[in-house]
VEXDOBA-883343 format. One record per residue (C-alpha): z, x, y. Coordinates in steps of 0.02 Angstrom, whole numbers, plus 50000, padded with zeros to 5 digits. Last residue first. Example, Ala and Ser with C-alpha at 12.3 -4.5 7.8 and 13.67 -1.06 7.14 Angstrom:
<marmars>
503575068449947503905061549775
</marmars>
This chain:
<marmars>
514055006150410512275002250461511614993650303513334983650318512484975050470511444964650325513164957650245513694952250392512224943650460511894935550288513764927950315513534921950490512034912650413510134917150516509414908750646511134908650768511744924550711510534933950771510994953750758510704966250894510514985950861511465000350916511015016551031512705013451151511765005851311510334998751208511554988151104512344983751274510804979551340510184970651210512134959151200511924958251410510064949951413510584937751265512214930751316513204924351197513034902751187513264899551004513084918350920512054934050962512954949650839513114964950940513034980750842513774996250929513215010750903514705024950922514055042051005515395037051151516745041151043516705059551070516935057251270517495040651304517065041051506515255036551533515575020351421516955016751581515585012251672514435004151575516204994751552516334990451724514434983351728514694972451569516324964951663518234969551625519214955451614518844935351584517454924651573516234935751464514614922651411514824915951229514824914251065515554933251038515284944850862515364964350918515334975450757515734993950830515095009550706516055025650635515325035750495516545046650436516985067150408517425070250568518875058650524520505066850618519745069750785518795052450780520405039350767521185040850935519225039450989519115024950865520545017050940520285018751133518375014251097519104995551003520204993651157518764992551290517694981851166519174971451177519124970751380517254970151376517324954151289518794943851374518404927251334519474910951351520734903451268520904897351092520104897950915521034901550756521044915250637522054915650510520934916950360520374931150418521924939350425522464934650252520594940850164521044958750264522974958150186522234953850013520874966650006522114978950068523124974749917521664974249776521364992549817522885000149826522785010449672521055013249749521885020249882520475024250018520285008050070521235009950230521514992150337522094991750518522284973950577522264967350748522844949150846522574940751006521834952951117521694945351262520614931851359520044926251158520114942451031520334947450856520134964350812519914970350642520084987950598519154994450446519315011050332518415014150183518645026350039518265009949925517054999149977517244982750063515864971650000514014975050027513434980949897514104966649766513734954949883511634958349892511724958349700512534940149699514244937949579515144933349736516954942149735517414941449902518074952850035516404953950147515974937350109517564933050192516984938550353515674927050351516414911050298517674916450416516464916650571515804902250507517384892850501517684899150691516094891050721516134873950645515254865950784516464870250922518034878250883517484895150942517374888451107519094891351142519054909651105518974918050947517884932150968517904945850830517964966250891517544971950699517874991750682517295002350552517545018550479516425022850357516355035850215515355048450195514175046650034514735052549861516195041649787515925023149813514505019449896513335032349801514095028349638513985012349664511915015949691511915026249562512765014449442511704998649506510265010749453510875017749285511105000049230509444994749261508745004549162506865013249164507635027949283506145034849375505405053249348505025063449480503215064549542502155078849593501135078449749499935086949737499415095649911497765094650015498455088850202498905072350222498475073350424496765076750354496535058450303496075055750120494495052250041494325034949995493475032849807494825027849715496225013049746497815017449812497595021349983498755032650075499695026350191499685030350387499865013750448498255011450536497135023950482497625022050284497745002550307495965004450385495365014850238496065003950117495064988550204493684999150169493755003350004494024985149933495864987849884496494973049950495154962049949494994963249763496904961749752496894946449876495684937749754496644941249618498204931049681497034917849742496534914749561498204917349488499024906349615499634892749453500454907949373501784909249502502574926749533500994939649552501594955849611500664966049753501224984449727501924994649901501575010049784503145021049840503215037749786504825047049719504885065149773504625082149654505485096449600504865106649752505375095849872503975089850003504215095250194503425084750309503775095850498504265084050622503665087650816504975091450941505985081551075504875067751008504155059151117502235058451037501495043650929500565053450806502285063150764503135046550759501685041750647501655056150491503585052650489503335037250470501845038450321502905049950240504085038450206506025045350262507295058050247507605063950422507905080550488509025092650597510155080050688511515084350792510435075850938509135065750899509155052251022508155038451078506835043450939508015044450806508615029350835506725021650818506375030450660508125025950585507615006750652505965008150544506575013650382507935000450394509714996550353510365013150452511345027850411511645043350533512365060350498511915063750310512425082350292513905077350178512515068950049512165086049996513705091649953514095075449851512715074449758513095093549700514785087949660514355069449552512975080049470512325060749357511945064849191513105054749111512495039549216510905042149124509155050149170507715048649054506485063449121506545081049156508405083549153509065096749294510545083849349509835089549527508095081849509508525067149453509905061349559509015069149719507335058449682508515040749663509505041949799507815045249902507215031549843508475020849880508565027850049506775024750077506905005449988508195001450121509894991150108510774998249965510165015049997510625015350161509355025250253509305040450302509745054750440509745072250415511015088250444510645106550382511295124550424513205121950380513265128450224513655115350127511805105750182510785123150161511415121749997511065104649959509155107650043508995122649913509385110649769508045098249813506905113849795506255122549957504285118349984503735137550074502945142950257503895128450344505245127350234505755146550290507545139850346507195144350532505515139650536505995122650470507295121350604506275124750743504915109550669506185096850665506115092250488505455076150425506065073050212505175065750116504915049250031503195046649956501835033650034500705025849921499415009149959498924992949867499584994549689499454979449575500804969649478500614953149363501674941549290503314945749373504814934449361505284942249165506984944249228506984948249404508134964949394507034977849317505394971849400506134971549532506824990149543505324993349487504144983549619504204995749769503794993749954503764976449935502594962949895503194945749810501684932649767501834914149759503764910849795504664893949794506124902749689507044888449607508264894149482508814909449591508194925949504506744927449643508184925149804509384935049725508164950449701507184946949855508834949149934509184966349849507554972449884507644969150087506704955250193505104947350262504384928850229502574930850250501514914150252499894914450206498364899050217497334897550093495514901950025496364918749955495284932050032494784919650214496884920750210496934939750187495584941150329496724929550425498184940850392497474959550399498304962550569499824955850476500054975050404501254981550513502414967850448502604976850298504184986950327504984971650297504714970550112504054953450068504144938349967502384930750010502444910850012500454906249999500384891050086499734875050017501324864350027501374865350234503384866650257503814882450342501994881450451500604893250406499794905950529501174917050473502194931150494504144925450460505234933150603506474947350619505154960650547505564978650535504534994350583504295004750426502405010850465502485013050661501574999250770499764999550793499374981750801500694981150949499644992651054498114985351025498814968151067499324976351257497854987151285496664970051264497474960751388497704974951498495964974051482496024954151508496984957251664495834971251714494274959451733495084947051778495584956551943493894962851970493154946051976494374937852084494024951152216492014948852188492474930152230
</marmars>
């Protein structure tokens, strides 16, 4: 019995180690599922439109629930979505909470009622702490301009977010526009420094769709990288959490960054009472100096002293665009003319099985979204861009059919479009599966293609429905991975579908520093247009 007894005892303390360790997950880490204590379909929940950066805050849920006197159901995703998804004619939504309501607010129409700030975090930049001693920025802020230099010269490389896809990048977009067109305040498009934009955004070496996945790729491997634009409050906790092959350095721009205020907006009048409720909660001082503690925000209400990682700077703010139209033209801007371009490749299953349930329709359905002309904001950024290249490989027990598209004519434009919508819309399912095989011939082409286009991002989109049958084996081409030289630093971003294999998609994301999609709880066609944060 006094055996039994010591072995509970450490199972429930290993108990205890294992949900503190995922209540203190890294600000920016993203959600795949809705938090909730609430079901989909109970009529008294609290629908919460949220950024999902914010699911390291659900350790506050039931108190949040006792708040409001109902139950809360968080239903995560990016700006642009929760832009559709609030200007749709029925938008179920109580409250909406992102990292930022002015891009929202801008787009929504008249949606919010009410906004409140819970906690700040500015985008800066993370710099490995060598190469802040070598440039001097650890001793003295350099201006945004200083940072583009260093950039064309050869002395600086970061990673960010897509600005389309991520409120950091977006941000961050935002900050450099302003302060390089040397206005103080009412930017237009006129204004824009198209070259000195475009300098600096050469030194961005790796893109992602979330604040939280950059922070996690940069953690497996940071190699070739000198910094990381990014909140402050995830830069602040990878250097909390250790691993790094060197601590980051927050350096803040001279000119000024752009602050996020994670507000709480109010969307239906009827939850006004509950709404305010959660706002007094909210910023009672000592739930703001939890979030502070655990996610590393600042607090937004007065009377919490700050933290002494946040050392005793001002921060000064740059000024944000009031019109929308300045935005979306930044942000095409951005896509179109001054990030690196992307070379993509899309290894597409169409096997036998493909037929089943509609999925070879889905697949196009998908695909075509890609190529269309939807009037949605989330399809406008994440159609086919100009300056981009894309092969498309089809593929049952052999490769069945490719494509090689370039984007870069815009003269040509419409064409390409054509001939891309034209292969998809041939595709037809037969034969087996030969995964490893195609992946196989999707390396040989980028690394034919890498020598000529240092200047791109490449990635690997893998969509299969089912198990490999045919080929080359997951194990052969773990091999093989060893032996692509250049091209081996291309992610590759699995997409689960129909019967794919789970265990061998995550370890093949693992293997090659990607990230898995589900395709099977979310539309073929969201899927597609979320993996373009990563392109």
């Amino acid at each position: 019995m006094k055996g039994r007894g010591i072995w509970i005892l450490v199972l429930v303390v290993v108990a205890l180690l294992i949900a503190r360790g995922l209540g203190n997950r890294p600000s920016g880490e993203e959600a795949s599922e809705p938090g909730s204590s609430a079901r989909a379909d109970d009529p008294n929940a609290l629908r919460i439109l949220a950024g999902s950066e914010l699911k390291d805050l659900e350790f506050l849920l039931p108190e949040m629930e006792k708040a409001a006197g109902a139950p809360i159901r968080f239903e995560y995703g990016g700006t642009l979505d929760a832009v559709d998804k609030l200007n749709a004619a029925s938008a179920p939504y109580a409250f909406a909470w992102t990292s930022s309501g002015r891009y929202l607010s801008l787009a929504t129409q008249g949606r919010i009622k009410a906004s409140e700030k819970i906690m700040l975090s500015p985008v800066i930049l993370g710099v490995k702490a060598g190469k802040a001693r070598e440039l001097g920025w650890d001793r003295k802020d350099p201006t945004w301009g200083e940072i583009a230099d260093a950039v064309k010269a050869g002395r600086f490389s970061y990673a960010m977010t897509n600005p389309t896809a991520s409120n950091s990048g977006f941000s961050a977009v935002v900050g450099v526009a302003a302060a390089l067109s040397g206005k103080a305040d009412g930017l237009t498009l006129a204004d824009i420094n198209a070259p000195r934009l475009r300098e600096f955004f050469s030194g961005q070496k790796l893109t992602a769709g979330s604040s939280g996945w950059l922070a996690d790729a940069w953690r497996k491997n940071a190699q070739g990288l000198d910094g990381m634009v990014n909140y402050e409050s995830v830069i602040l906790s990878m250097n909390q959490q250790g691993g790094l092959s060197e601590p980051l350095v927050p350096v803040y721009p001279k000119e000024g960054i752009i602050t996020s205020d994670y507000p709480l907006m109010l969307l239906d009048e009827k939850r006004k009472p509950a709404y305010e409720a959660l706002v007094a909660f909210l910023r009672q001082p000592q739930v703001q100096q939890r979030i502070m503690e655990r996610t590393h925000r600042r607090p937004a209400a007065p009377g919490v002293p700050l933290a002494g990682e946040f050392g005793q700077r001002l921060l000064v703010e740059l000024p944000f665009p009031g019109s929308l139209d300045v935005l979306d033209g930044l942000l095409d801007a951005y896509l179109d003319e001054l990030r690196r371009p992307g070379h993509s490749y899309f290894v597409l299953d169409v096997s036998g099985s493909m037929e089943e349930d509609g999925r070879i329709l889905q697949l196009r359905d998908g695909l075509l979204g890609l190529g269309g002309d939807s009037a949605s904001l989330s399809s406008r950024f994440s159609r086919l861009q100009l300056r981009e290249r894309v092969d498309l490989i089809a593929f049952s027990d052999r490769i069945v059919a490719t494509a090689a598209l370039d984007f870069s004519d815009a003269a040509a434009f419409a064409a390409e479009k054509q001939r891309y919508r034209e292969f998809v819309g041939s595709l037809q399912a037969d034969g087996g599966t030969a995964i490893y095989d195609a992946l196989d011939e999707a390396y040989r082409r980028a690394g034919k293609a890498l020598p000529g286009e240092q200047d791109r991002y490449f990635s690997i989109v893998l969509m299969t429905d089912g198990k490999n049958t045919s080929g080359m084996g997951f194990d052969g081409f773990r091999q093989r991975y060893g032996q692509y030289g250049d091209a081996a630093r291309i992610r590759v971003f699995p997409i689960l579908f129909g019967e794919s294999n789970n265990d061998e998609m995550k370890a093949l994301a693992e293997l090659t520093g990607g990230r898995v999609f589900d395709g099977r709880k979310t539309s073929l066609v969201q899927v597609f247009r979320d993996i373009r944060g990563y392109q």
